[in-house]
C-alpha positions in Angstrom: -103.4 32.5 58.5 -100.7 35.0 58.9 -98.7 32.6 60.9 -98.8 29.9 58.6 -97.8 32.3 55.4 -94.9 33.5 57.6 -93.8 29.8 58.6 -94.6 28.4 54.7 -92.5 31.9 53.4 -89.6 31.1 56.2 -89.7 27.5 55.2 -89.3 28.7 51.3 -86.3 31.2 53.0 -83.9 27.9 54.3 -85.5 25.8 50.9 -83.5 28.5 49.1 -80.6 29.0 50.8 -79.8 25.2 50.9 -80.7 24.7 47.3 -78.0 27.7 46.4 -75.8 25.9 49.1 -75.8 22.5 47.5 -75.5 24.0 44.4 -72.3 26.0 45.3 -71.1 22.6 46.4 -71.8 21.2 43.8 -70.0 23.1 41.3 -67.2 23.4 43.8 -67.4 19.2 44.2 -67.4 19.6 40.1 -64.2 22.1 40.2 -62.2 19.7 42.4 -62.9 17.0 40.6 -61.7 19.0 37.2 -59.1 20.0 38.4 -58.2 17.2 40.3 -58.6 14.8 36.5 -56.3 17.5 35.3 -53.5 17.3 37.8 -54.0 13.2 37.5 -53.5 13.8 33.4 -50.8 16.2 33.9 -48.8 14.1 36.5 -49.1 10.8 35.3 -49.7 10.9 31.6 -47.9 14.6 30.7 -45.6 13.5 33.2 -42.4 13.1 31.1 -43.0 15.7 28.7 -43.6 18.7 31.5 -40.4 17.5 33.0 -38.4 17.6 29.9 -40.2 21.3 29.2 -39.4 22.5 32.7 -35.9 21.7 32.5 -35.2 23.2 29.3 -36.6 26.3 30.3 -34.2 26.0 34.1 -31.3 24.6 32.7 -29.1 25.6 29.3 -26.5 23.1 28.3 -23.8 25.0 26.4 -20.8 23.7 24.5 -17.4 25.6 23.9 -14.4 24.5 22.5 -10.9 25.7 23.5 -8.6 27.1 20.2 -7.2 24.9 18.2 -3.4 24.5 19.2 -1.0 27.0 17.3 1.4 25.7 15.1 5.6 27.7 15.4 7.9 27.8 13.3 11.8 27.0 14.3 11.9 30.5 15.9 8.6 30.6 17.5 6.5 32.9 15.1 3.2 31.4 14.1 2.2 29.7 11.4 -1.2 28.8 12.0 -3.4 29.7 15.2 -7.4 30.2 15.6 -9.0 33.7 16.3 -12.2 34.4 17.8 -15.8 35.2 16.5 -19.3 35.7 17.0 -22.2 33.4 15.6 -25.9 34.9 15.8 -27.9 32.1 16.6 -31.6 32.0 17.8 -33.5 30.2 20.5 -36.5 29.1 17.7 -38.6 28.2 21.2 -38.8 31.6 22.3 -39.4 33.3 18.9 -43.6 34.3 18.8 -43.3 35.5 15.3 -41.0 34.2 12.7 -41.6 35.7 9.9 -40.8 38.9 11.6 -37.6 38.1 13.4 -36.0 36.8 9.7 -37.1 40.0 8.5 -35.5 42.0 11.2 -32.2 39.6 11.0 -32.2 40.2 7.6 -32.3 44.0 8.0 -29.7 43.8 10.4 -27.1 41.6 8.8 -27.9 41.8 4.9 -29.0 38.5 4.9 -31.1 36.6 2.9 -35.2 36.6 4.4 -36.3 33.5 3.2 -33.2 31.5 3.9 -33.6 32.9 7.0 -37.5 32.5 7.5 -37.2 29.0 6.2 -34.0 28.4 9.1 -36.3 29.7 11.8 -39.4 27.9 10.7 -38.2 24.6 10.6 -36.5 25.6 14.0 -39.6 26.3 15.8 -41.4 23.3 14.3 -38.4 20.8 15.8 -38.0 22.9 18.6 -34.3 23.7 18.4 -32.5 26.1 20.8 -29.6 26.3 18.3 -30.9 27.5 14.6 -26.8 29.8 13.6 -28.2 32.6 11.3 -24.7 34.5 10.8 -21.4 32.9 11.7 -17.3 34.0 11.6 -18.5 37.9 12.5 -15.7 39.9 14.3 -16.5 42.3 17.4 -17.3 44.8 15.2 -19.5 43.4 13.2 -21.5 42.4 16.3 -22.0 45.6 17.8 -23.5 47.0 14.8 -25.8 43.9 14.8 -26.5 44.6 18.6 -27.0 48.1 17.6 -30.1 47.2 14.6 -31.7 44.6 16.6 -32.0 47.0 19.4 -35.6 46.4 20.7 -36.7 48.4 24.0 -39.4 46.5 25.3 -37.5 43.5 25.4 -35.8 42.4 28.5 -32.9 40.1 28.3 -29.8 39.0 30.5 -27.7 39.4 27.1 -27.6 40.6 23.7 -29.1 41.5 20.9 -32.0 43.3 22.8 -34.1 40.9 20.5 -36.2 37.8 21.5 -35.0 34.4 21.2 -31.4 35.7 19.5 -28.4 35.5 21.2 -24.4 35.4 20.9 -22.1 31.9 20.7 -17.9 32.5 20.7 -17.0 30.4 17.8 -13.0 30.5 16.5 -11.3 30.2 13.2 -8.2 29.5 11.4 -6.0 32.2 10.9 -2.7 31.5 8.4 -0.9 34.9 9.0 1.7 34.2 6.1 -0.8 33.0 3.6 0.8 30.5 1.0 4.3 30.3 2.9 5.1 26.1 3.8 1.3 25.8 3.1 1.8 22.1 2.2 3.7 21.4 5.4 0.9 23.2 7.6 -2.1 22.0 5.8 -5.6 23.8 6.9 -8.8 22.5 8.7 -12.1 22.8 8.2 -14.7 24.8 9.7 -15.2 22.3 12.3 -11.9 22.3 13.6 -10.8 19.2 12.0 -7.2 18.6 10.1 -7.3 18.5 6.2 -4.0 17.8 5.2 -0.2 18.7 6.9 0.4 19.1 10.1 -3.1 19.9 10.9 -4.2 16.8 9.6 -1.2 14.6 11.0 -1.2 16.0 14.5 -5.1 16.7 14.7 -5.2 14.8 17.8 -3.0 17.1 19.5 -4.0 20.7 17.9 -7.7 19.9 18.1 -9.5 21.6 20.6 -11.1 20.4 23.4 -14.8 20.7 24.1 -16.3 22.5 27.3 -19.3 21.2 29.0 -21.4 23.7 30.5 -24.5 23.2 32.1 -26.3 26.4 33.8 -29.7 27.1 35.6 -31.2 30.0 34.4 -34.0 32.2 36.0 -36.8 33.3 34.3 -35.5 36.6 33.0 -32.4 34.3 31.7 -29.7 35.2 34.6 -27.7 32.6 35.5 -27.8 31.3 39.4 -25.9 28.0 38.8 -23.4 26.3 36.6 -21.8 23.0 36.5 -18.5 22.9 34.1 -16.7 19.4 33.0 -13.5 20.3 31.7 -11.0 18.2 29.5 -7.8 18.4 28.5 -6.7 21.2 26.5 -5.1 21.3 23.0 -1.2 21.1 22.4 0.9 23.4 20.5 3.7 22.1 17.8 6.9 24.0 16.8 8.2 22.9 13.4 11.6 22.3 12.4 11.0 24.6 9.8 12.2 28.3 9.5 10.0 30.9 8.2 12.7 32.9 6.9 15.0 29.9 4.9 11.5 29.0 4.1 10.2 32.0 2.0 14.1 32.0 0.8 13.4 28.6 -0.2 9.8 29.5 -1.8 10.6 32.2 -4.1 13.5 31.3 -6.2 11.6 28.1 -7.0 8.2 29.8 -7.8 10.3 31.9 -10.0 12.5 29.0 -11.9 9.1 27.2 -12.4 7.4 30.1 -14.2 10.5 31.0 -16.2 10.6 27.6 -17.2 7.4 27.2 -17.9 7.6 23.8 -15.5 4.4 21.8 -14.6 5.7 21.6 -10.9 8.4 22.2 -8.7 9.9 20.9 -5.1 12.9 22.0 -3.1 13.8 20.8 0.0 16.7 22.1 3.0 17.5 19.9 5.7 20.4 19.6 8.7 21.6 16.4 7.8 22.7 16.0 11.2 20.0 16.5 13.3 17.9 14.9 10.3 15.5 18.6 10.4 13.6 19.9 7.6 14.5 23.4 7.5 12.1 24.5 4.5 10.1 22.2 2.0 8.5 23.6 -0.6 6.4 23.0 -3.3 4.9 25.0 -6.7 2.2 25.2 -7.7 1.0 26.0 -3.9 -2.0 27.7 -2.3 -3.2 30.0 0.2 -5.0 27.5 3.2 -7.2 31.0 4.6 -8.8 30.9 1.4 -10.1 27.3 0.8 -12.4 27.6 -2.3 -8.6 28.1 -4.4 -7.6 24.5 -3.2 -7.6 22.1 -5.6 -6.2 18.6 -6.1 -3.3 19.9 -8.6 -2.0 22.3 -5.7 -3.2 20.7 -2.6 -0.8 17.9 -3.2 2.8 17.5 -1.3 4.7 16.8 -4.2 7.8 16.5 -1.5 6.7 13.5 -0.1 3.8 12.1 -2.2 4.5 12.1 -5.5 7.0 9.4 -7.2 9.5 9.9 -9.9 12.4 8.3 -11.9 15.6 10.4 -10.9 17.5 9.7 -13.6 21.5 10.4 -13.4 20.8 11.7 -9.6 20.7 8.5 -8.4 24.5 7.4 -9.9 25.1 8.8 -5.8 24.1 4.8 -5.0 25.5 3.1 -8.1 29.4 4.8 -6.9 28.4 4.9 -2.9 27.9 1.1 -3.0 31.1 0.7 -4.6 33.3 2.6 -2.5 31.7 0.9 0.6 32.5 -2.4 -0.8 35.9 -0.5 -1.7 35.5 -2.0 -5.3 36.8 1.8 -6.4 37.9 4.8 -5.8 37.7 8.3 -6.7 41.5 8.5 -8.4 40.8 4.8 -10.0 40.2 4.1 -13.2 37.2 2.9 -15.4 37.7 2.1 -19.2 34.4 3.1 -21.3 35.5 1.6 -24.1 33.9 2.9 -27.3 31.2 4.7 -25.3 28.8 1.6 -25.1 27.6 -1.0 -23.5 25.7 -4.0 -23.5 23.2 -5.4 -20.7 20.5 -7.9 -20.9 20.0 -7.6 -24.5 20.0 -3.6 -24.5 22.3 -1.8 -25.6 23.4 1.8 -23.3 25.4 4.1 -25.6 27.0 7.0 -23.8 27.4 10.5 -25.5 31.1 11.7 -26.2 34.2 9.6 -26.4 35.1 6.2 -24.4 38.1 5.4 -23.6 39.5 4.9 -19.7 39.0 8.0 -17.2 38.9 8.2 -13.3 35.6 7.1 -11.6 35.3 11.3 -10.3 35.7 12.2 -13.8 32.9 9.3 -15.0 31.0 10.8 -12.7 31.8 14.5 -13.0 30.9 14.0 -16.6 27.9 11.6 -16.1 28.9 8.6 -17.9 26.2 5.8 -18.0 28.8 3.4 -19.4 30.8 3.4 -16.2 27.9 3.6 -13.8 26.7 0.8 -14.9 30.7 -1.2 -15.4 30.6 -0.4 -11.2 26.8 -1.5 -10.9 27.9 -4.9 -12.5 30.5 -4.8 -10.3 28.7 -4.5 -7.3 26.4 -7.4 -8.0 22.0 -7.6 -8.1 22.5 -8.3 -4.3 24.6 -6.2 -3.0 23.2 -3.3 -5.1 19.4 -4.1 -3.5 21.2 -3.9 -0.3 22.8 -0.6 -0.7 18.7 0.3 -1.7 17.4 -0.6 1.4 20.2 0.5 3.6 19.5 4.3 2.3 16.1 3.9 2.6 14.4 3.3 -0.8 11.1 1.3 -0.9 10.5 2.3 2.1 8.4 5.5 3.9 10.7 7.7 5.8 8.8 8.3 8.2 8.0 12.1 8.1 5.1 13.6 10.3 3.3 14.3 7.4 -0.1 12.7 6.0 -0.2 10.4 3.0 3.8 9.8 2.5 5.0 7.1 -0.9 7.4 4.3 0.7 8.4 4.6 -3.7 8.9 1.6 -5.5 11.9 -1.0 -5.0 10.8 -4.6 -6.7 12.7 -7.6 -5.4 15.7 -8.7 -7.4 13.9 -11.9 -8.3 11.4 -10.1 -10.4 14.6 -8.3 -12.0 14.9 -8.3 -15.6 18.3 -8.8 -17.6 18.8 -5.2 -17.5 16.7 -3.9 -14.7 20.6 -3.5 -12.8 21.6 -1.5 -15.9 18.5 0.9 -15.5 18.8 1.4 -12.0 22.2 2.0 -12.0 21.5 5.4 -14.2 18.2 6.0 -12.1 15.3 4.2 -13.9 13.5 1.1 -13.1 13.1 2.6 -9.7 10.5 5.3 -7.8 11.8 7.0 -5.1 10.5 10.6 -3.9 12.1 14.3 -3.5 12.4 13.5 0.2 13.8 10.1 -0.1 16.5 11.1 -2.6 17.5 14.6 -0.8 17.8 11.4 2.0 20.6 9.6 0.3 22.5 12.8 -0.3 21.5 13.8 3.2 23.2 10.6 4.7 26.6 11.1 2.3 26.9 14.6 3.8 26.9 13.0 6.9 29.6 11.0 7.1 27.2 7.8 5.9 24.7 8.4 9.1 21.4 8.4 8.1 19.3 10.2 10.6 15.6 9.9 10.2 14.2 13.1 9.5 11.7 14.9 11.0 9.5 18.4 10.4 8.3 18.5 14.2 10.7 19.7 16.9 8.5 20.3 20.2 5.4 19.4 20.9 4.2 21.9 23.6 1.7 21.7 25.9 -1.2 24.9 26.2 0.6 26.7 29.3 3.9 27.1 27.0 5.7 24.5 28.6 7.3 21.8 26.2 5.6 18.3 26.7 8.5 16.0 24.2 11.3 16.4 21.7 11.6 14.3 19.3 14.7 12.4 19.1 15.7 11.0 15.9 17.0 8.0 14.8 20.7 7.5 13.4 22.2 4.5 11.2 25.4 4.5 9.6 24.7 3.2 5.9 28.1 3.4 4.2 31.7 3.7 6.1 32.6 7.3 6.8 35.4 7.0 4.6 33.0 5.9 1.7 31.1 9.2 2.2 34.2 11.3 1.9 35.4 9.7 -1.3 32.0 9.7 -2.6 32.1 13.5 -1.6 35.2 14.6 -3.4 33.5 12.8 -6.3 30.5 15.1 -6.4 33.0 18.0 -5.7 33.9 17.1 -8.9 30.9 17.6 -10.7 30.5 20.7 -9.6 34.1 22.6 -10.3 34.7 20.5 -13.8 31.3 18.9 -14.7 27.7 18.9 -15.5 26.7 21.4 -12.1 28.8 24.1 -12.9 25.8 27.0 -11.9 25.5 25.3 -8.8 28.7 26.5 -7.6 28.2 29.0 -5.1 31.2 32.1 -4.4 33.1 31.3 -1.6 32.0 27.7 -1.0 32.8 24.6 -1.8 29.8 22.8 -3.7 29.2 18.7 -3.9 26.7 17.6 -5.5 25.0 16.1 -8.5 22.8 16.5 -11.3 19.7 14.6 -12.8 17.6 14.6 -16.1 15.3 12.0 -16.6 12.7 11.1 -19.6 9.2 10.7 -17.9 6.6 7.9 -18.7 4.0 9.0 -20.6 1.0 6.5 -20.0 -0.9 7.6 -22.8 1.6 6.8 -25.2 3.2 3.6 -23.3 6.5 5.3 -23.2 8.8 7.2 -22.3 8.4 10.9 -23.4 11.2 12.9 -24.7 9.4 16.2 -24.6 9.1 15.3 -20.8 11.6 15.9 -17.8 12.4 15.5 -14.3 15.2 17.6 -13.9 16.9 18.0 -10.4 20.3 18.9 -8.6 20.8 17.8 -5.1 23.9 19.2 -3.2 25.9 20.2 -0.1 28.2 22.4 0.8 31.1 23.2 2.6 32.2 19.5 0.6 34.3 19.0 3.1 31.8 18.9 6.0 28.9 20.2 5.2 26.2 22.0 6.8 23.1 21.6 4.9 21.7 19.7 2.0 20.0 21.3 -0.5 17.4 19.0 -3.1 15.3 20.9 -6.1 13.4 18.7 -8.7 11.9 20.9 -11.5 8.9 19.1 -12.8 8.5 19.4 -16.9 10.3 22.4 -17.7 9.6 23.6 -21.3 11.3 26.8 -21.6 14.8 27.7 -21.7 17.5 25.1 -20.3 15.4 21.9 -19.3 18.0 19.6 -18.3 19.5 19.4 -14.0 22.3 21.6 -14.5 21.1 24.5 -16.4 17.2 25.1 -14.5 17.7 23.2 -11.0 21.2 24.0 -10.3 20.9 28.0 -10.3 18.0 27.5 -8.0 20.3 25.5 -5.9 22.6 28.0 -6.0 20.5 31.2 -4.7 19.1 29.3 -2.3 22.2 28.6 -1.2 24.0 32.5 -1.2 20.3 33.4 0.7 20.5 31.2 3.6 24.3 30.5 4.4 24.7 33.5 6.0 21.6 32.5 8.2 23.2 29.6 9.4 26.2 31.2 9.8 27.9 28.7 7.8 31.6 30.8 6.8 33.2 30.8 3.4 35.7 28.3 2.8 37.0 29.2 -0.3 38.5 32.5 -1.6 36.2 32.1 -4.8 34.0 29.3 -7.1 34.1 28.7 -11.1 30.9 30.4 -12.2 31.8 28.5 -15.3 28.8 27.2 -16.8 28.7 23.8 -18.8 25.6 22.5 -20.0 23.8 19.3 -19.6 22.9 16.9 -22.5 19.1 15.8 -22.9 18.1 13.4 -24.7 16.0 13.3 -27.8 13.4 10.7 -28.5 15.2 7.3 -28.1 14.2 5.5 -31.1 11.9 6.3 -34.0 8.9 9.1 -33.6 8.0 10.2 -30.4 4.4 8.9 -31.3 5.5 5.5 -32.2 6.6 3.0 -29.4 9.5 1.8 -29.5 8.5 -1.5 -26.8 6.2 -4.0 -27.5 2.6 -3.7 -26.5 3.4 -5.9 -23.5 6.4 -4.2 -22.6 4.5 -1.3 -22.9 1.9 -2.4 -20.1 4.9 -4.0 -18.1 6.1 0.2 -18.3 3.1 1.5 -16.9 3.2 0.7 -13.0 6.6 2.2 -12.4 5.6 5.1 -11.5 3.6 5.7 -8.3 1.7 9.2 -8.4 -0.1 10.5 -5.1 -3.7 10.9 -5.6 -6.0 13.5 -3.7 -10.1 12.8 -3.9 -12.3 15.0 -5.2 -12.7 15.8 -1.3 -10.4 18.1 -0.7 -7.8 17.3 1.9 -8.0 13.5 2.1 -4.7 12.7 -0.3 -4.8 8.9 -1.0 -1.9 6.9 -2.6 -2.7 4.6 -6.1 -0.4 1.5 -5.4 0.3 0.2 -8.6 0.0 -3.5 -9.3 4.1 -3.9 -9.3 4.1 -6.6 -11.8 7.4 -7.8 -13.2 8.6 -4.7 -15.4 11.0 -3.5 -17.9 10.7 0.9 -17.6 13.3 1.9 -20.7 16.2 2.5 -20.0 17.6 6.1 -20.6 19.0 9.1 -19.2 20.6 12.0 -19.3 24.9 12.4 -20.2 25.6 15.4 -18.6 28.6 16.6 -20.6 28.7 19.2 -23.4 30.5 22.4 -24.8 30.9 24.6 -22.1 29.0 28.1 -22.1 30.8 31.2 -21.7 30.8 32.6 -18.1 28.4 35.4 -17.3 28.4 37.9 -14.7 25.7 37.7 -12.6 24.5 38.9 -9.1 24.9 36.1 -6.9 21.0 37.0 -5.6 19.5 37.2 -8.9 21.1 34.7 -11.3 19.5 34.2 -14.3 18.2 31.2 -15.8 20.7 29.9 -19.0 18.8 30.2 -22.3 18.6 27.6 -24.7 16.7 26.0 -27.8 15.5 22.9 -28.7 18.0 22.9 -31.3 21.1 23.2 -29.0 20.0 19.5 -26.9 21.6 16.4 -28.3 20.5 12.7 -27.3 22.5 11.5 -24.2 22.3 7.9 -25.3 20.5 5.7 -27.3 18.8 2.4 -26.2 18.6 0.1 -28.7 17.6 -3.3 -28.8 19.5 -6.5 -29.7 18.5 -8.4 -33.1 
């Protein structure tokens, strides 16, 4: 009995044992298996989406971008160059609790919570590494951050001592002069792209270039690897431009505008013989560091983009078209009759006596009857020609963005007296650059030499990469050019541009007042002016030319010779000695004689003196540069040029002289005058 309970009880013993052994395999052959579906799930269905995790936790593919090249002036000092600062961005895939970390940011950098809480959420929910909380912050700045974000159980390769939160080197835009040849620079955006000026025209070259960077990070963040792809890096441009003749340039227009109450102003210097622009400036202007003051009334480069009727200015062409053809000459003589003169139907009255004169007198006193006696002369062909030959109708070419080619219509779409007009500057759109051009190429000895604002383009290591090399073509004979000189002396000791003569100089040049369109009221408007002077000086081989256009001028003188021509003249005593230019005369007239405007041509001001039609034929002539609601992205309006008759009026430029005043050459002071005191230059009237 015993010996069958032990053998049953033993038997029981190994029953056991290999039930408990079956059943550890069991759950062991059940484990395997699990795990071994898992692994099959994991590698073959997850497979794509472990990868992907794996190597965004391993590798960190960062972007950098070199600075944006720097823009010289003439003399190397900057214009415009980029700085460097700090972003905070976070890493939403290693941030545990959001609402938290915007709170903390917030602390930190006196931001907003829920901007920032709504930034980190939708972060973490797309699973962006980049989410920029704070952006443009200088070292400073930083370390403070560093400093309140401080957390000491966190450990991290770099700072903040915060999770998921880390540091990117960013640049921007620095302008260190602020407003100074703002419309020849331009300004970018916060991406680094060109808005307008030269950082919009030469954004291919300034921009900077991206950096690839792809490391392999452990799993405290060190790196242990990095691949970088490098491109090439950004250029740097030097200007033609000096800062100094710039700001010398800047400030008496700013100031002749606001005493004159003007809507705009533009002055330009240039070396007509190397064809560089040594300032070109513009007012209203702004400051390009601070972008929210940008609008479309100041953003614009009037210089280049914007289109007027220049009025007696442009007699330069009428009288150098003539001499080249050798038609005239400055001692010969011109008859102006009884003062008037009919073209096409119109009649063009001058104001003061007729009677003969020499063509420098006609000129000196701005006579419209003998401009247009030589424009006959010259023929509708020959005239057009001279037009195209200084560069009219045409873009000149500048490296700046959104430049007018003006408006030239072809003689066949001429009307009777469309010669007439353009002969005393109307019928005709040319721009500030264009006309300071035609002087530019007189000065010159008739070479036109296409101008330019860039002078190296250099590459990042300093060394210069090209120089431009401007073009030349000789226009009118250099014998024509001196003539036409002594002409414009002319104006200048005995005429209508007496404040433009400058002490110890010899001054050439000539001044302009022209009625502007009004399209609201389809005509011309004789409470609006363009009024300019454009000279040179030493006359007999000058240096440098010198345009200013004064843009509506309301108070005081209004006409060329009494608000342009002192700005002329203390730009011209500031820079002279600068370019070293010497005195060639013991002392100049400061005589001043003023310059007649017109008054309203025929009947009230409100009533149109042209036919509807001719009213709508008026309309196209003149071009205006446009700039979009976006800011930086100028865009021209090209008028439908359909056969048009623009009214024909100027500005005589011959009146009672004033009595000299002493004045410091530095600080001359603007002529005062009333409304009362301006007399019509001539009257247009039309044939019964």
């Amino acid at each position: 009995m015993r010996n069958a309970s032990r053998k049953t009880k033993k038997s029981n013993t190994r029953q056991q044992a290999f039930n408990r052994f079956m059943l550890v395999v069991a759950i062991l052959v059940v484990w395997i298996g699990g795990i071994g579906a898992r692994l099959v799930y994991l590698q073959v269905n997850q497979h794509d989406w472990l990868r992907d995790r794996a190597e965004r936790q391993r590798l960190d593919i960062r972007k950098s971008k070199l600075p944006r090249g720097t823009i010289y002036d003439r003399d190397g000092r900057v214009l415009a160059m980029s700085v460097t600062v700090k972003t905070l961005y976070a890493d939403a895939t290693q941030i545990d609790d959001v609402a938290a970390a915007a709170k903390a940011v917030a602390k930190a950098t006196g931001g907003n919570q829920k901007e920032l809480f709504k930034a980190l959420k939708d972060g973490k929910d797309s699973d962006r590494r980049f989410v920029p909380l704070v952006k443009g912050l200088n070292e400073d700045k930083a370390q403070a951050i560093n400093k309140a974000l401080d957390t000491e159980k966190v450990r991290k390769a770099d700072l903040p001592k915060f999770p998921g939160l880390h540091w990117r080197d960013d640049q921007s835009r620095s302008y260190p002069h602020e407003s100074l040849a703002a419309h020849v620079i331009g300004f970018s955006n916060s991406d680094g792209v060109g808005q307008a000026g030269i950082e919009q025209s030469q954004n291919d070259l300034l921009y900077g270039a991206v950096i690839r960077r792809v490391q392999e990070r452990d799993r405290l963040g060190r790196v242990y690897d990095e691949q970088v792809s490098e491109k090439e890096p950004p250029k740097d441009v030097m200007l033609t431009i000096s800062n100094s003749i710039q700001y010398k340039t800047e400030a008496p227009l700013a100031k002749a505008v606001q005493n004159a109450g003007a809507k705009a102003g533009m002055a330009i210097v240039l070396d007509h013989k190397t064809g560089e622009i040594l300032a070109m400036a513009n007012y209203p202007t702004f400051d390009p560091n601070k972008l929210q003051s940008i609008t479309s009334d100041n953003l614009m480069n009037r210089s280049v983009q914007s289109v007027y009727s220049p009025g007696s200015v442009f007699k330069l062409i009428t009288y150098g078209s003539a001499l080249e053809k050798q038609l005239i000459s400055p001692e010969g003589m011109i008859d102006k009759g009884n003062g008037t003169i009919e073209v096409g139907g119109r009649v063009f009255k001058d104001h003061g006596s007729g009677g003969p004169v020499t063509y420098s007198k006609a000129l000196s006193q701005s006579s419209n009857v003998a401009a247009i006696k030589t424009a006959l002369r010259v023929g509708k062909d020959g005239f057009h020609s001279s037009l195209l030959k200084f560069g009219f109708g045409k873009a000149t070419g500048i490296e700046l963005p959104a430049e007018t080619k003006g408006i030239v219509r072809n003689p066949a779409r001429w009307n009777g007296d469309s010669l007439a007009s353009m002969a005393i500057g109307y019928e005709i759109g040319v721009s500030a650059l264009q006309m300071a051009m035609a002087f530019a190429t007189i000065a010159n000895d008739g070479v036109r030499v296409k101008p330019h604002i860039i002078k190296e383009i250099r590459q990042f290591d300093e060394k210069v990469g090209s120089t431009i090399v401007p073009e030349k073509e000789q226009v009118v004979s250099a014998e024509a050019a001196r003539n036409l000189r002594k002409m414009l002396r002319e104006v200048v000791v005995s005429g209508t541009a007496k404040r433009a003569a400058v002490d110890g100089y010899s001054t050439a040049g000539k001044t302009g007042t022209a009625w502007k369109f009004d399209e609201k009221l389809k005509k011309v408007n004789a409470a609006k002016y363009m009024s300019s002077f454009i000279g040179m000086a030493p006359a007999d081989n000058p240096q440098v030319t010198i345009a200013v256009i004064i843009d509506e001028p309301k108070v005081g003188g209004r006409d060329g010779g009494q608000v342009a021509a002192p700005v002329f003249r203390e730009i011209a005593e500031q820079i002279f000695p600068e370019l070293n230019i010497r005195p060639d005369i013991f002392s100049e007239s400061q005589v001043a004689e003023t310059e007649e405007i017109p008054e309203a041509p025929i009947g009230d001001i409100f009533e149109s003196p042209l036919t509807p039609d001719e009213a709508d034929e008026v309309a196209p002539q003149l071009l205006k540069a446009v700039v979009s609601p976006s800011i930086g992205n100028a865009v021209r309006r090209e008028p439908d040029l359909k056969s048009s008759r623009p009214v024909s009026h100027v500005t005589n430029e011959k009146s009672k002289a004033v009595p000299p005043e002493k004045k410091k050459p530095s600080a001359p002071q603007l002529p005062k005058s009333t409304a009362s005191e301006i007399k019509p230059d001539m009257e247009v009237k039309r044939k019964t």
